[in-house]
C-alpha positions, 0 to 999 in steps of 0.5 A: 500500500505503502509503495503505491502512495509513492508511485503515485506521489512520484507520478504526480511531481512528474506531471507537475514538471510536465506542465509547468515545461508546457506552460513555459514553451507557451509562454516564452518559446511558442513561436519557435515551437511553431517553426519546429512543427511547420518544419516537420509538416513539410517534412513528411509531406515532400517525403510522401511526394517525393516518393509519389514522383521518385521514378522521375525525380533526380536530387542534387546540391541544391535542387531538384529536379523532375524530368519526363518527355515533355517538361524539365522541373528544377527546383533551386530550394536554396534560392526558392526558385523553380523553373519550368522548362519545356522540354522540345526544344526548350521553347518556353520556360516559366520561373516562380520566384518566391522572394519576388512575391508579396503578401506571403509570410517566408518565415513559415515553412509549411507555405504556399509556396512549398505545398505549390512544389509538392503538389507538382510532385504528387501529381507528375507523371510521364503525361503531365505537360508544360502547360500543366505545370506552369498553371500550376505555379501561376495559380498563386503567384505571379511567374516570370515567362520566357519564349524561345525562338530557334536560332536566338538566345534566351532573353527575358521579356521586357517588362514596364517597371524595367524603363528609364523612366520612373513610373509614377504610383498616382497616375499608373494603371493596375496592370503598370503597378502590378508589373512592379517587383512584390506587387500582386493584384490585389496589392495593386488595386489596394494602392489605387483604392487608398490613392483615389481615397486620399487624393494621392500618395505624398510620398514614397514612403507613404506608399511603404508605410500605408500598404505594408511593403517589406524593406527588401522590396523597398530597396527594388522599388526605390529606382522604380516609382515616384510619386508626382501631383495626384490629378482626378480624372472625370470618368463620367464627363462625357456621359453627363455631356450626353445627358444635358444634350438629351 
């Protein structure tokens, strides 16, 4: 009897330490907790997709890659790049840059991005196609892409951000202003809400500030925009012309 109060007495302090260690773990490490969790998500989920697609997939120093008739996937996870190649002749080729995108959190590892990949990897096989594939990528992100004539050399495609001239955010379109490094649609069309809201941005800075834009897309945007008079077009002129006419 004597030996089962002490069992139980022994139990209960190793409870007692337990929860006091969880509470701490709540308390002051809960973030890192989380890190460590999302990690092994991830983990186990790209182990399962690797195995789903290992007769196609070849692992090498900082990436990896997938490869059947009609498409070369490589995955840099370094740089948290992946490309799409198609794989006749090369003619096209689809890039999704992780740090070119904004409205994601790239502290969390079990992410959209990454979940993108491993899907890709769930569902390749002998017939999955480029244009499959760059959907894919394209479902969530903004991707860079690149055709490929024969005979010539393999050059980006220009895009508006890229002018000698700075493009001015309380004038540009949404498609100008998308074009911009970091800045998705729906950023885009939040800029010109609070613009038309405000009568214009003051400053660059504003813009920062006001749409939460992270410092390293700030560095890319700095040569890129600038903020001039803001000027209120009447959309509606011509049609209140028609009515006094009639």
């Amino acid at each position: 009897m004597r030996l089962i109060f002490f069992i139980l007495i022994f139990l209960l302090a190793i409870f007692s330490i337990g929860e006091e260690i969880n509470f701490r773990l709540d308390a002051s490490d809960g973030y890192n907790r989380n890190k460590y969790i999302d990690f092994l998500r991830l983990y186990l989920r790209r182990r399962s997709a690797f195995k789903a697609c290992k007769s196609y997939l070849t692992k090498e120093k900082g990436y990896y890659k997938l490869r059947n008739k009609n498409l070369i996937l490589i995955y840099d996870y370094k740089h948290k790049i992946i490309k799409c190649y198609e794989n006749r002749n090369k003619k096209r080729i689809t890039t999704l840059d992780w740090y070119k995108q904004y409205s994601m959190e790239t502290f969390c590892a079990d992410n959209l991005f990454e979940e993108t990949f491993d899907n890709i990897c769930f569902s390749f096989n002998e017939n999955s196609t480029y244009d499959r594939v760059a959907a894919a990528m394209q479902y969530y992100f903004k991707t860079e892409q690149i055709e490929i004539q024969k005979g010539t050399k393999i050059e980006a495609q220009k895009t508006p951000y890229l002018s000698d001239e700075s493009l001015d955010i309380n004038q540009a379109t949404e498609e100008e202003i998308t074009d911009l490094p970091g800045i998705n649609v729906i950023l885009a069309k939040k800029i010109i809400e609070y613009r038309d809201l405000h009568s214009g941005f003051k400053t660059v800075d504003e813009l920062y500030k006001e749409m939460k834009i992270k410092p390293h897309f700030q560095k890319q945007l700095n040569n890129l925009i600038c903020v001039k008079e803001y000027e209120i077009k009447d959309s509606n002129k011509s049609e209140n012309e028609r009515i006094i006419d009639l």
